[in-house]
C-alpha positions as CSV (number, residue, x, y, z in Angstrom):
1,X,46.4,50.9,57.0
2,X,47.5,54.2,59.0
3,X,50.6,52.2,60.6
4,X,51.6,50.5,57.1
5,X,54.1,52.2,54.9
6,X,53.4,52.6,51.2
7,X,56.6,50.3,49.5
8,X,55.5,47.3,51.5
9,X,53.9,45.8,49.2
10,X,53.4,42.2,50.6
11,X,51.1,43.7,53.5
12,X,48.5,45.9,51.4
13,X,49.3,44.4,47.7
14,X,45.8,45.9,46.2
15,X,45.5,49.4,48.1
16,X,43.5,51.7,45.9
17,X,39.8,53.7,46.3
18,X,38.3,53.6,42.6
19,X,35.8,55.8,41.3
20,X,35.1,56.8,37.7
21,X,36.9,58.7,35.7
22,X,34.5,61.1,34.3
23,X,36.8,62.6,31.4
24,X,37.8,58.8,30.0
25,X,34.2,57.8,30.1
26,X,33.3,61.3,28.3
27,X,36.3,60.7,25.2
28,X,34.4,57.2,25.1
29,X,31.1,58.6,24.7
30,X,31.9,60.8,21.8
31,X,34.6,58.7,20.2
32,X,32.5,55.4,20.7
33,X,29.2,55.2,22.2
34,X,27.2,57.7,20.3
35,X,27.0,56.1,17.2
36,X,27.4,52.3,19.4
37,X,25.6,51.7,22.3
38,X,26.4,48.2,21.9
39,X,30.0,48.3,21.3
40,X,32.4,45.6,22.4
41,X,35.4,47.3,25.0
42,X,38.0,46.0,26.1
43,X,39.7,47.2,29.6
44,X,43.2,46.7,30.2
45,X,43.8,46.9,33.9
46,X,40.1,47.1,34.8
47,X,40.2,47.1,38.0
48,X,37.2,46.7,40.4
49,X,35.4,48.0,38.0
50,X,34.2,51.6,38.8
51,X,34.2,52.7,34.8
52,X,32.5,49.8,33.8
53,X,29.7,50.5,36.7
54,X,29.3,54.2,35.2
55,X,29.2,52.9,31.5
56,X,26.7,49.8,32.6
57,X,24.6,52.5,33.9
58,X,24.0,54.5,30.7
59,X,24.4,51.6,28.2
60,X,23.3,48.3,28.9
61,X,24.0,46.2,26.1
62,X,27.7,47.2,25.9
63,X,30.2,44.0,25.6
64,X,32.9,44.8,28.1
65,X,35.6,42.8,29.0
66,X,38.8,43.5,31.3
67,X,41.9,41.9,32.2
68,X,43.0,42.7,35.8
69,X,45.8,40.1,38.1
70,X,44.5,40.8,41.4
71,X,41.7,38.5,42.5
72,X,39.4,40.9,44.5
73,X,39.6,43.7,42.2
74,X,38.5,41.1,39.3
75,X,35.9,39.6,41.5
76,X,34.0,43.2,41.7
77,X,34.5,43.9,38.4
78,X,33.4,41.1,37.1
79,X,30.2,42.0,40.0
80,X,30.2,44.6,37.4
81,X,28.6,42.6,34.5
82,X,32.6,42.4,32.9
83,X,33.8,39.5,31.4
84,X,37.1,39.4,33.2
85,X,40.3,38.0,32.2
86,X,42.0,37.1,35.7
87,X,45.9,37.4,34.4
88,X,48.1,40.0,32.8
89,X,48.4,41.1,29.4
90,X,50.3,38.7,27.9
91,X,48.9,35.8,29.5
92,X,45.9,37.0,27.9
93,X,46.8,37.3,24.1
94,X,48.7,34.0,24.7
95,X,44.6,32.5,25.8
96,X,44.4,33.8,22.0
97,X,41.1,35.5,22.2
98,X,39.2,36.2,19.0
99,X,36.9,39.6,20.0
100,X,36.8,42.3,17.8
101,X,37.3,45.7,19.8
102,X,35.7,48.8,19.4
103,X,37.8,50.7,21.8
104,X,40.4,49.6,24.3
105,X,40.5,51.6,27.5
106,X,44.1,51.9,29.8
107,X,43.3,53.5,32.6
108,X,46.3,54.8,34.2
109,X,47.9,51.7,33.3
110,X,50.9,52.2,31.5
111,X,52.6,54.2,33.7
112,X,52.7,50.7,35.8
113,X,54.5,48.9,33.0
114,X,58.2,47.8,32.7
115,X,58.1,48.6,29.1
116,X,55.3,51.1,27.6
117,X,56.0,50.3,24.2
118,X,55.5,46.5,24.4
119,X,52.6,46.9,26.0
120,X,51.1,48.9,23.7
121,X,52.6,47.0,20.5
122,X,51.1,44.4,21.4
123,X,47.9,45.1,21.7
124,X,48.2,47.2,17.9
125,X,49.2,43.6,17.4
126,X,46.4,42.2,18.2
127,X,44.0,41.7,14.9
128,X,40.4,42.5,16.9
129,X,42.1,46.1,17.9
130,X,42.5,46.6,13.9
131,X,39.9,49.3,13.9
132,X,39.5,49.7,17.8
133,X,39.9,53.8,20.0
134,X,42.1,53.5,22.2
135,X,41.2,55.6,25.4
136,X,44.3,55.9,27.9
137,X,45.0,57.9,30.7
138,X,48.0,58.5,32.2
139,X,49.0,60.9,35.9
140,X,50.5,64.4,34.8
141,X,54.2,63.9,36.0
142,X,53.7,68.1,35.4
143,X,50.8,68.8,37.5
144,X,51.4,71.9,39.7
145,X,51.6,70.8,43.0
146,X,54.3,68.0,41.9
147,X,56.3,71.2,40.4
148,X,56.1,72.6,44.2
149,X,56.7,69.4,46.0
150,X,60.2,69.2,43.2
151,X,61.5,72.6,43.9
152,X,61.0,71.9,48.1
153,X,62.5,68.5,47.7
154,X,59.8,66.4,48.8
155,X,58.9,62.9,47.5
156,X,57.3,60.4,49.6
157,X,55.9,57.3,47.9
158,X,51.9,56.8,48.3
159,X,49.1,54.4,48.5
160,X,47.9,55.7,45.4
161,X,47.8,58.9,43.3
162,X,50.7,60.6,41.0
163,X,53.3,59.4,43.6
164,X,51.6,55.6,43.9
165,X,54.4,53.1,44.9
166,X,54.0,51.0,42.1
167,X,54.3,53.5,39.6
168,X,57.4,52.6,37.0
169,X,57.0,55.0,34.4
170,X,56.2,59.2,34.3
171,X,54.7,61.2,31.6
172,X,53.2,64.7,30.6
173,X,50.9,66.1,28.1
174,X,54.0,66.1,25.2
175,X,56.1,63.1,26.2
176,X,52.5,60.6,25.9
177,X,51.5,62.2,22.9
178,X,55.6,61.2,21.5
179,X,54.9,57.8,23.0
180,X,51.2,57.7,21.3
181,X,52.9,58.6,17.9
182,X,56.1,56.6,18.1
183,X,54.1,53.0,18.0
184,X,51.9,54.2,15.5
185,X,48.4,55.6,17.3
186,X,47.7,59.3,16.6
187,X,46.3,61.5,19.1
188,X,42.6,62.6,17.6
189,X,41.2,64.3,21.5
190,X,43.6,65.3,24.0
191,X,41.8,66.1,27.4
192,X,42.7,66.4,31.6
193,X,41.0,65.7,34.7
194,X,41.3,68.1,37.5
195,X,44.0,68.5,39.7
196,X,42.7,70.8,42.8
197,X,40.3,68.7,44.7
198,X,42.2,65.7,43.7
199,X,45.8,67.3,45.3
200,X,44.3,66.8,48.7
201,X,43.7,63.1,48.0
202,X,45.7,61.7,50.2
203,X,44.0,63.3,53.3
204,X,41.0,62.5,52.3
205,X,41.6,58.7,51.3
206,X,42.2,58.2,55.1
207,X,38.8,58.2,55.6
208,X,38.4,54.8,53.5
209,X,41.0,53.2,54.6
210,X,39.1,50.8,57.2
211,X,37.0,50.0,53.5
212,X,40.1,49.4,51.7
213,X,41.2,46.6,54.3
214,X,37.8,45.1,54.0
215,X,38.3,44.7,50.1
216,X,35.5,47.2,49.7
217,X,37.3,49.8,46.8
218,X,34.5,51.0,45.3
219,X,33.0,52.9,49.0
220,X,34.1,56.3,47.7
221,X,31.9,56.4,44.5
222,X,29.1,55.1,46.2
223,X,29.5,57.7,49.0
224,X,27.4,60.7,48.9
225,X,29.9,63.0,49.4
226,X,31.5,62.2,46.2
227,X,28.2,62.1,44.2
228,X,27.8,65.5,45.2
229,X,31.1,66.5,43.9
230,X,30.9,64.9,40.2
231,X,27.7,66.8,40.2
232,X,28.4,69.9,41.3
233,X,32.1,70.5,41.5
234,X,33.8,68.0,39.1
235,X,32.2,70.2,36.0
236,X,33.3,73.3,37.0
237,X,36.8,72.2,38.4
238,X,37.3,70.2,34.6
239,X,36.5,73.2,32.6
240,X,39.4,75.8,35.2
241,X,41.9,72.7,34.4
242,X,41.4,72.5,31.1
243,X,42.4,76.3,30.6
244,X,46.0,74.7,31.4
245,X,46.3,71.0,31.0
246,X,50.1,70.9,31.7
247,X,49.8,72.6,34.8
248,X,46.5,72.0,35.8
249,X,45.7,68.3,35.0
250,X,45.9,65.5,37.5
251,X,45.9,63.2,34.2
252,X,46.6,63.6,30.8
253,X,43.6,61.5,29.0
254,X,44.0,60.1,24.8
255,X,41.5,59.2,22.6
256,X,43.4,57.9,19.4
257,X,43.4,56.0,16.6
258,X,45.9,53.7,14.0
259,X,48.0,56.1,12.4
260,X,47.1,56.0,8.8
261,X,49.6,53.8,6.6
262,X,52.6,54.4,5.5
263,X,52.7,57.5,8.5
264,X,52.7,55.0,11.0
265,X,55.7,54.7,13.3
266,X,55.5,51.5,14.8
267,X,58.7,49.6,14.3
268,X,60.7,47.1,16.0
269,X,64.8,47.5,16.4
């Protein structure tokens, strides 16, 4: 992948080294799992499935279902003991499923969407979200090194990360939570992953790149170099971020619910 450039999209279409995001599985553990270890999610954008790996691990009678277009991402996932919808999200409410959901997960998903709202309309929309979390992450347009990289002029489109070619949409801490409270979910845990290991990502994804051209995106969390980081680094570096989340946070993670009636703001012009 070293000689391919980032916005041709035809040559690597599925480009990314997945791992799991520690602070969306932790929201999901205290919003969800404590009290339901058998609880029926549904993952919007799953992935190959390196969340549903972590959660599998802890909780094995967890229902989890994800809907993800590209075949070989799917194909792990669903290695991953998820029932996976192989199609976007509308082809998948017009399949009209019937699952009631306990919590719906976008991980850094809607930042890839034409329309945000829609997207998440629709899924409110959906009767088996009716009394579902939602737990969505998005990158921190706001992060500090972007902040450097806009006042030197620099942007160069990447394989992945805050500046991933395929990104459509850009947020921060304040403009989500607008988003959040504008189609009626209200923000109930606002949290961030960390931003300083992370900022020399795309270094140190050149070391898996051979993997990711052998379909194998799941090498890094399996690697022991990053089991030694969640375990020893990650904590700390979470806890420095989290002093700062508009500044320090690679992404801005929600946990939120239905706005209660008749505060709701979800309307259609």
């Amino acid at each position: 992948m070293a000689d391919s450039f980032p916005l041709d999209l035809e040559r690597t279409a599925y480009s990314y080294v997945e791992r799991p995001n520690s602070v969306l599985l932790g929201l999901l553990e205290e919003r969800v799992l404590r009290d339901n270890g058998s609880a029926s999610i549904l993952d919007v954008g799953c992935g190959a499935g390196a969340n549903a790996r972590a959660l599998r691990a802890k909780h094995r009678d967890l229902r989890l279902y994800g809907i993800e277009p590209n075949a070989r991402a799917a194909e792990l996932a669903s290695a991953a003991g998820v029932d996976v919808f192989r199609g976007v999200l509308e082809e998948w409410l017009a399949s009209k499923p019937t699952t009631n959901f306990d919590a719906v997960v976008l991980s850094d998903v809607i930042e890839h969407t034409t329309d945000p709202v829609k997207c998440l309309r629709d899924l409110l929309e959906y009767r088996g979200t009716e009394n579902a979390t939602f737990v969505i992450s998005v990158p921190n347009y706001a992060v500090w090194y972007n902040r450097m990289r806009t006042l030197l002029g620099t942007f160069e489109y990447a394989f992945s990360g805050l500046y991933d070619r395929t990104h459509l949409r850009f947020f921060t801490k304040k403009s989500l939570k607008n988003l959040l409270q504008y189609i009626g979910l209200r923000a109930i845990d606002v949290r961030c992953t960390p931003s300083l290991v992370q900022s020399a990502a795309p270094i140190l994804r050149r070391f898996f790149d051979t993997d990711v051209a052998a379909g194998e995106h799941l090498s890094l969390a399996a690697s022991p170099a990053f089991r030694a980081y969640a375990g020893l680094i990650e904590p700390i570096e979470t806890r420095v971020c989290g002093l700062w989340p508009e500044l320090l946070g690679f992404q801005i993670v929600v946990a939120a619910r239905r706005a209660p009636q008749g505060r709701s703001s979800v309307r259609r012009t």
